[in-house]
C-alpha positions in Angstrom: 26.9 -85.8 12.6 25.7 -83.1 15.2 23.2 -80.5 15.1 24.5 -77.1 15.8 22.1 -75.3 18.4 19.1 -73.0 17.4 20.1 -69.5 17.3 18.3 -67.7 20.0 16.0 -65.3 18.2 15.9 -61.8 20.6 12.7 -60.8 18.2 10.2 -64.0 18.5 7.1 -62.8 20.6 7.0 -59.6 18.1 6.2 -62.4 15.0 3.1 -63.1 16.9 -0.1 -59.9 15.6 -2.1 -60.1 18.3 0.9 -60.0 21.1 1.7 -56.9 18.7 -1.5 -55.2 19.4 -1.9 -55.9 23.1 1.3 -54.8 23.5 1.4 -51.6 21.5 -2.2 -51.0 23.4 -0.6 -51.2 26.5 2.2 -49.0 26.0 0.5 -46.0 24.5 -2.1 -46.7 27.8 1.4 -46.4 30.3 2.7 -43.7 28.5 -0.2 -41.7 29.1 -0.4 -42.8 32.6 3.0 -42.2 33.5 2.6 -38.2 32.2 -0.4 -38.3 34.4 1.1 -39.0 36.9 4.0 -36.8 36.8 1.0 -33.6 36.7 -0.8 -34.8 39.6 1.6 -34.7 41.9 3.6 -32.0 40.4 0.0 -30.3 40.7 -0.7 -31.4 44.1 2.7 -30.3 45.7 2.6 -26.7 44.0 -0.3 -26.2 45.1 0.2 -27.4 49.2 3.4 -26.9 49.6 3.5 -30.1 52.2 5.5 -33.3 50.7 3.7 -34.7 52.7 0.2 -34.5 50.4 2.8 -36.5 47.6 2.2 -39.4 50.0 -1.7 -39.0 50.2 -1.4 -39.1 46.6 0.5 -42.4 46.7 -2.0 -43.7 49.5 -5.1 -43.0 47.1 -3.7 -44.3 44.8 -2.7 -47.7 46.5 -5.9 -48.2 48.6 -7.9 -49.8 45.9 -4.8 -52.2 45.1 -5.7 -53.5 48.3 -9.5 -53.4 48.1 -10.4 -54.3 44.8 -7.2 -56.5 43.1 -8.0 -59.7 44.7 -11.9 -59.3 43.5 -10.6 -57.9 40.0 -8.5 -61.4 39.8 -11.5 -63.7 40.8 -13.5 -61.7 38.2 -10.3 -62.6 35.3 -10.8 -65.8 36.1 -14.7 -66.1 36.1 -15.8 -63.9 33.1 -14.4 -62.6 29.6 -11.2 -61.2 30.2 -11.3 -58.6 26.8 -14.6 -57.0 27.8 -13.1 -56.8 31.4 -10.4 -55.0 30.0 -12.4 -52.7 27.8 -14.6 -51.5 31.0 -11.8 -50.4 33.0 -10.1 -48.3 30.0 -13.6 -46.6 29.7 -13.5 -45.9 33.1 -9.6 -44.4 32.8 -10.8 -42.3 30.5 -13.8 -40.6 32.3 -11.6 -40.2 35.2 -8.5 -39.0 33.2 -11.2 -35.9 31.4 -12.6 -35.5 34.7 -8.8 -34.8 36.5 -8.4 -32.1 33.7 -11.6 -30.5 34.1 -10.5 -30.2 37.5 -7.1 -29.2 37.1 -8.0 -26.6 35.0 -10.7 -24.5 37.4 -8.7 -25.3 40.4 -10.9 -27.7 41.7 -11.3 -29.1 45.3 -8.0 -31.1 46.1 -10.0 -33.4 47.7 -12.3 -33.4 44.4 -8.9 -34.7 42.7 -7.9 -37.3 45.1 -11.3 -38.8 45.1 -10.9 -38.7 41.5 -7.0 -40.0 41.8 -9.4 -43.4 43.8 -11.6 -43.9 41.0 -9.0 -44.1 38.3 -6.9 -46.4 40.3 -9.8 -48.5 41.2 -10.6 -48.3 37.7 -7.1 -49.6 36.4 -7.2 -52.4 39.3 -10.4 -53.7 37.9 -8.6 -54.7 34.4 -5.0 -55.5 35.5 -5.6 -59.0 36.4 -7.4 -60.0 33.2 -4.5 -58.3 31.5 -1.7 -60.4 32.9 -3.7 -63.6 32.2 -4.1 -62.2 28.6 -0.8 -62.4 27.9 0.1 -66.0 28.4 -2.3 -67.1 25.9 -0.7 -64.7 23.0 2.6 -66.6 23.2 3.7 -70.4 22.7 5.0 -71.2 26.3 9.3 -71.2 24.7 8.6 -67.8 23.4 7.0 -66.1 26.8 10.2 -65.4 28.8 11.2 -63.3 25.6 7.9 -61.8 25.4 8.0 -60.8 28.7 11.2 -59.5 28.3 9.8 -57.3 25.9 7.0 -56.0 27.7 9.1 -55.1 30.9 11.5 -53.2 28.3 8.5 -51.7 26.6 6.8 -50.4 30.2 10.3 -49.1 30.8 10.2 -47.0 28.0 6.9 -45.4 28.8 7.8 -45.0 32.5 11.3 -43.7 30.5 9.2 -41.5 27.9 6.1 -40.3 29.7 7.2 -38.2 32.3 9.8 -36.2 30.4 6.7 -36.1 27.9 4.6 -35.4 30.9 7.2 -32.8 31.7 7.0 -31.2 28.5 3.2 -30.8 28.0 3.3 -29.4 31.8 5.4 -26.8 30.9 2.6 -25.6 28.4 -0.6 -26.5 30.2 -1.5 -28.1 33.2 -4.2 -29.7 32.0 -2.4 -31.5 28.3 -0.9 -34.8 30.4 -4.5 -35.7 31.7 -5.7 -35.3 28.3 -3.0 -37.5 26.4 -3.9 -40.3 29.3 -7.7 -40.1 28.6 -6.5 -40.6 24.2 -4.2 -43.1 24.7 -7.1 -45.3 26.9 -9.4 -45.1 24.2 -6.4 -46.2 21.3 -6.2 -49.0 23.7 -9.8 -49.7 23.7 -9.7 -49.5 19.3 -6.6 -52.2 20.1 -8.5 -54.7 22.4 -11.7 -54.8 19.9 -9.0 -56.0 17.0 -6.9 -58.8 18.6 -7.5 -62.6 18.3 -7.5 -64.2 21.7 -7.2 -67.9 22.1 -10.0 -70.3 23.9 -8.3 -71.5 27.2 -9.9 -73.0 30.3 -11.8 -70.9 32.6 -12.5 -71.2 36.5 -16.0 -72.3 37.0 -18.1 -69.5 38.6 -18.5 -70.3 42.4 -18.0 -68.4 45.3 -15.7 -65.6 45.0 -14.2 -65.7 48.8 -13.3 -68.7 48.2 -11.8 -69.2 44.6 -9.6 -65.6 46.2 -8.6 -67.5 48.5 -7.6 -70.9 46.3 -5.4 -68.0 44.4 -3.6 -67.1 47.9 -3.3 -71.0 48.7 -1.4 -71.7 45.6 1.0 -68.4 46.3 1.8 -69.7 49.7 2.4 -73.1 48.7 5.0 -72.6 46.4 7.9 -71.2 48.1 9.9 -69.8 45.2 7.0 -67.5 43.9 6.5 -66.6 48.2 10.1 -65.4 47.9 9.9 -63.7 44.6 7.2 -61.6 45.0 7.2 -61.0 49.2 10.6 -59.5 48.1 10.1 -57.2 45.8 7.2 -56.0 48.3 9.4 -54.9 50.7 12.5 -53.8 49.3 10.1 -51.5 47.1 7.7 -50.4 50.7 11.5 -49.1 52.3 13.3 -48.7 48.7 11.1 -46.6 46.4 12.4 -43.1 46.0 10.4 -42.0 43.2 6.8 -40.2 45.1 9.7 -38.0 46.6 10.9 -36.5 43.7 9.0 -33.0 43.2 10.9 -32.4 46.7 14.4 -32.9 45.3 13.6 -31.5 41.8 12.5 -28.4 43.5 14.3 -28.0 46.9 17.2 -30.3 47.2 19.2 -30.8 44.0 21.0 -27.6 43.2 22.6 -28.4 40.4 20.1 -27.4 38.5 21.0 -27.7 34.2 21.4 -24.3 33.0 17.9 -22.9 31.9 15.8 -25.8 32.8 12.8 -25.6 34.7 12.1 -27.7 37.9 9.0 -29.4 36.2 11.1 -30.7 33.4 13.8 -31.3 35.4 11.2 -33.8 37.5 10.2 -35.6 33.8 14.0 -36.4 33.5 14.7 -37.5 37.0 11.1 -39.7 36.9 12.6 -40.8 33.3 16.3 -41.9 34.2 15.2 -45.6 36.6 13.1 -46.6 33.2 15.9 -45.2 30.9 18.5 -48.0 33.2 15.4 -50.7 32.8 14.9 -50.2 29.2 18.9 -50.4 28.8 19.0 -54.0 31.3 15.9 -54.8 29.1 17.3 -55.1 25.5 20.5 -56.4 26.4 18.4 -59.4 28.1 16.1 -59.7 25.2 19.0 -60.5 23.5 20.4 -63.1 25.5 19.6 -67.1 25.9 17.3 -67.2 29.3 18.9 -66.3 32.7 20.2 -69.3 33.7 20.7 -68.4 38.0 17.6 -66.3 38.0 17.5 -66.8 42.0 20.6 -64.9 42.4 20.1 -62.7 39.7 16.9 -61.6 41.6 18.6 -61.5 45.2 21.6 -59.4 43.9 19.7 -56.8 41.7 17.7 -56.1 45.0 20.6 -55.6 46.8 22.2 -53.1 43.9 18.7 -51.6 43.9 19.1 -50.7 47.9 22.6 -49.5 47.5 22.3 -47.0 44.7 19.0 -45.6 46.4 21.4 -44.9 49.2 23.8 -43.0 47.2 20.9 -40.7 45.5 19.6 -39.8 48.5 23.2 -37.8 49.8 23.4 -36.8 46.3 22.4 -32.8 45.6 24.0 -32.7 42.2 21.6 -33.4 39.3 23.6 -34.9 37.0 25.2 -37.6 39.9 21.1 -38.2 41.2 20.4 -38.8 37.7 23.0 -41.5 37.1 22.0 -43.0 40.6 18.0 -42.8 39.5 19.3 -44.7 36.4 20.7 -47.1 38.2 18.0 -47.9 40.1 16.1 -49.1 36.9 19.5 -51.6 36.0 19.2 -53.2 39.0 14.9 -53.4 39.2 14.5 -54.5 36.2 16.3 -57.6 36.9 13.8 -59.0 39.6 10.9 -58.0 37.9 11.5 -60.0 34.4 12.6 -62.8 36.8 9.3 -62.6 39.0 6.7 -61.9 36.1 8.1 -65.2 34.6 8.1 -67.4 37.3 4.4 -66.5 38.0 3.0 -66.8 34.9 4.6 -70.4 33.6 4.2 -71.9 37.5 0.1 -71.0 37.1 -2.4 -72.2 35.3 -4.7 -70.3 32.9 -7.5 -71.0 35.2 -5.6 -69.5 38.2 -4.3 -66.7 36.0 -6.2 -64.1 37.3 -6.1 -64.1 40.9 -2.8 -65.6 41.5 -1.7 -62.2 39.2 -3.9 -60.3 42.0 -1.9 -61.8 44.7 1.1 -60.5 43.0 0.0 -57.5 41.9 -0.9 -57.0 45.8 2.5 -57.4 46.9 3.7 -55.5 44.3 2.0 -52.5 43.3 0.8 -52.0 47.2 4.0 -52.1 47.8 4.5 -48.8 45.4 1.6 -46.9 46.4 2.2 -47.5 50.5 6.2 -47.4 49.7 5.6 -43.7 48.3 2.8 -43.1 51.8 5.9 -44.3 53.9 8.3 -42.1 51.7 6.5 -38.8 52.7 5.6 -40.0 56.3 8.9 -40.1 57.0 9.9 -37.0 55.0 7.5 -34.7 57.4 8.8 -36.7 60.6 12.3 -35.9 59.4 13.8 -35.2 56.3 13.3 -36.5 52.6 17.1 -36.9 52.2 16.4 -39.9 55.7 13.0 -40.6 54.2 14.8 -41.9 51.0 18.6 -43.3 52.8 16.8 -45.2 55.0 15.1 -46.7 53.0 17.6 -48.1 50.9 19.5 -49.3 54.1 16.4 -51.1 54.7 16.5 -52.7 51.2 19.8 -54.2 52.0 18.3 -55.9 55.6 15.5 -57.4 53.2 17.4 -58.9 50.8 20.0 -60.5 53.6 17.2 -61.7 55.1 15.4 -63.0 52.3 18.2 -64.9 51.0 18.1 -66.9 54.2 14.4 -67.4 54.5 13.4 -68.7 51.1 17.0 -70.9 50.2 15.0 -72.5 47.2 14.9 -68.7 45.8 18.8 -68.3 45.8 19.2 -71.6 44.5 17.0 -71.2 41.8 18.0 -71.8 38.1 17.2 -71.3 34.5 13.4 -70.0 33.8 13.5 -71.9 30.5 13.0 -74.9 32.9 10.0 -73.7 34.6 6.7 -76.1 34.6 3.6 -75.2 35.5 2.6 -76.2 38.9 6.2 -76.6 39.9 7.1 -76.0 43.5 
């Protein structure tokens, strides 16, 4: 007699009520942010006139990913990770009613880029204890789905909030800084309710040095090296996205009969979550990827070439199928990555080996978007964003040579922690 194999269930981290809370928290939090951040720099560009200023915003808005993340891990690590948590969405909120006030009298720009800091220092605070939330919500067999669902979930707020963003622009400036400073506080309501489990915690000690114990264990394991030192640099040459108030208002001029550039921008911010969320189900409802190596390498790669063909591209319908595109390809390295991270570490570690990552990666956004708009004033945002998927392509070749335990890499279901 033989037992027929357990049907892969796409739906198990959703049976779990607290992974339902933290979850639902954090997409209502993203969607707000995302329409946010559609109106500052839809606000910021109207009212310069320099794409160039879209890259300051992306600059403010990386610095304190690089000043504060690795402290913010040491922190997840050292002290409760909830209250953490609920500290930094009271201080989103502040910052998201102050960015309104200030929209609305026509502040100082400079007012609302120091603002623009304090939020992002704010969210770098709690995004650390955040990620090492998460692990202890789900039995380890059911995380890879569960993360699954989160990427498809951030997808569809990165999908959903700028077209919403979009929307509430076209009435009032000030609406998308309101709905982020709302949807902070529902997050804070959902935080208070959920059950988190007791884990081990790092003993409080020096914090240079426990930082640094976070960046050992990074470096020592190749495969995590590869994964996320990819994804920083095909994203620094690759992202297009801090560019697009430029091509919604100057470039493409195909413009759909009777829409306005703003809304216009929501969909063409909307369409790289709208491929995600797509590449997101249909992976949620497969058995685990079972070459996630070269998965990861060749979703770069698709990544880089479809950035290529969006930059050439002046027709809105063809840049939004590229954008869209985009997301397909992304979102295949990034369930791949946030995995591998989170089973390889231990809960003690949690926290600052996520700040490493979330180093590499969201730096990689914020100075990606400064590079964007360097090179757009220096030349042209059409080179700005070709090049940059030309460079994508280099990174990924090179890559693939440099880390060969990356490419050869197979299922995630098979992933220990502290494996090399």
């Amino acid at each position: 007699m033989t037992l027929e194999p357990k049907a892969h269930d796409a739906y198990a981290a959703w049976r779990f009520p607290s992974f339902r809370l933290f979850l639902m928290g954090r997409f209502l939090f993203l969607m707000g942010t995302a329409a946010q951040g559609l109106a500052i720099g839809w606000e910021i560009y109207n009212r310069t006139d320099d794409p160039f200023q879209l890259g300051l915003v992306a600059l403010v808005k990386g610095l304190p990913m690089i000043l504060f993340t690795l402290p913010a891990g040491w922190i997840a690590d050292t002290f409760d990770r909830r209250k953490v948590m609920i500290f930094s969405m009271c201080g989103a909120t502040v910052t998201s009613l102050a960015l309104a006030w200030f929209s609305w009298i026509e502040g100082s720009i400079w007012i609302m880029f120091s603002l623009l800091f304090l939020d992002s220092t704010f969210a770098r605070i709690g995004g650390p204890s955040g990620s090492a939330i998460m692990p202890l919500l789900l039995p380890r067999p059911v995380f890879e789905n569960g993360i699954k669902w989160q990427t498809n979930l951030f997808q569809f707020t990165s999908l959903c909030g700028p077209a919403l963003g979009g929307f509430l622009l076209s009435w009032r400036g000030q609406f998308p800084y309101l709905l982020c400073a709302s949807t902070s506080g529902i997050f804070i309501v959902f935080l208070l309710r959920m059950t988190i489990p007791e884990a081990p915690r790092a003993k409080p000690g020096n914090m240079l040095t426990q930082v640094m114990e976070g960046i050992h264990f990074v470096w020592r394991r190749k495969v995590v090296l590869g994964a996320v030192s990819l994804d920083l640099f095909a994203v620094l040459f690759g992202g297009a996205v801090y560019l697009l108030p430029v091509f919604a208002r100057d470039i493409i001029d195909a413009h759909p009969e009777g829409m306005r550039p703003e809304r216009m921008l929501g969909w063409l911010l909307a369409a790289p979550a709208a491929g995600a969320l797509f590449t997101g189900v249909l992976m949620a409802h497969l058995p685990p990827i079972r070459k996630a190596g070269r998965a990861m390498l060749l979703g770069v790669f698709g990544f880089g070439v479809v950035t290529i063909f969006f930059g050439f591209s002046t027709n809105f319908w063809w840049s939004w199928g590229f954008l869209f595109l985009t997301g397909v390809f992304d979102n295949i390295s990034v369930v791949v990555r946030h995995t591998l991270v989170n089973l390889i570490t231990p809960n003690e570690m949690r926290g600052r080996v996520s700040a490493v990552n979330s180093i590499f990666i969201g730096s990689s956004n914020e100075l990606g978007g400064f590079e964007s708009g360097l090179v757009a004033r220096w030349f042209t945002p059409v080179i700005s964003v070709v090049s940059g998927g030309v460079a994508t392509l280099v990174v990924v070749m090179v890559w693939a040579g440099l880390f060969p335990r990356l490419r050869a890499f197979g299922s995630l279901s098979d992933v220990r922690e502290s494996e090399a």
